[in-house]
C-alpha positions in Angstrom: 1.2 -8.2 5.9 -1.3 -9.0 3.1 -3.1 -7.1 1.3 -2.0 -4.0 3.2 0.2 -1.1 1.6 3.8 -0.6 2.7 3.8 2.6 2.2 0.1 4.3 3.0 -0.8 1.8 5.6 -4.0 1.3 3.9 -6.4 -2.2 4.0 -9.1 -3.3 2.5 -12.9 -2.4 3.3 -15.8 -4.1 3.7 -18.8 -3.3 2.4 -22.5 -4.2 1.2 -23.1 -5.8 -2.6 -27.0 -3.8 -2.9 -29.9 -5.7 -5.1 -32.4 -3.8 -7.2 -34.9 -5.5 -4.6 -32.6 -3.9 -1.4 -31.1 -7.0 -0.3 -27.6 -6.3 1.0 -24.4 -9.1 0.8 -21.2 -8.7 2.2 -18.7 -7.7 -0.2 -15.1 -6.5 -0.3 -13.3 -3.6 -1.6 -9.6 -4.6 -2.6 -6.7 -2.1 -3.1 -4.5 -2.2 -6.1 -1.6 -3.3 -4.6 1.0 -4.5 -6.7 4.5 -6.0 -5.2 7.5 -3.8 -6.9 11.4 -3.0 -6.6 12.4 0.5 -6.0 16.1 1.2 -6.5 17.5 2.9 -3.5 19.8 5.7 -3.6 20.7 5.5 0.3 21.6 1.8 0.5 22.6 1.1 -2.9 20.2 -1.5 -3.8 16.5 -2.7 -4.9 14.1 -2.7 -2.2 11.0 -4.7 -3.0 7.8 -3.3 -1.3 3.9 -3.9 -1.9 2.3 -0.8 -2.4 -0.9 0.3 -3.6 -0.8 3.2 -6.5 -1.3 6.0 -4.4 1.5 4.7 -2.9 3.6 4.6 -5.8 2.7 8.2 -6.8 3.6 9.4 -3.5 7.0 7.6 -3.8 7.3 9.4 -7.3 6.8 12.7 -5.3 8.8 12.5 -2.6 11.5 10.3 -3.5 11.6 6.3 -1.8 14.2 7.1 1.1 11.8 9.9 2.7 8.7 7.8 2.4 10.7 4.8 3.7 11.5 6.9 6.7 8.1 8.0 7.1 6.7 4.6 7.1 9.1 3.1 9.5 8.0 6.0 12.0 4.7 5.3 11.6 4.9 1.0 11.7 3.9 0.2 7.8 7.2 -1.1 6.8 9.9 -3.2 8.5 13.3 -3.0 6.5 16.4 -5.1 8.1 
């Protein structure tokens, strides 16, 4: 899974680089992933994911074990 956050499930997008004369290029719109450890409560050790910011804020908000579970359900994440 690159380039894809763990936790949001989000990619990257493609889009059009635009000239001053109208002449459009492909181009593509990266996240801001970054690959970090979370320390889990639950388990009782680090648990390295790569998530975008967004991502990060909404494991700041909710806490990493209820996101983690969220994920799973939805097929972002696969933790062993």
């Amino acid at each position: 899974m690159s380039k894809v956050c763990q936790v949001t499930g989000r990619k990257r997008m493609i889009g059009n680089n635009v000239a001053h004369s109208k002449l459009r290029t492909k181009r593509t719109f990266d996240l801001n992933l970054k690959t970090k450890k979370f320390w889990s409560e639950a388990e009782q050790r680090y648990i390295t994911l790569k998530v975008s910011c967004k991502g990060m804020r909404i494991i700041e908000k909710n806490g990493l074990d209820a996101v983690l579970k969220d994920a799973q359900k939805k097929g972002y994440v696969n933790l062993v």
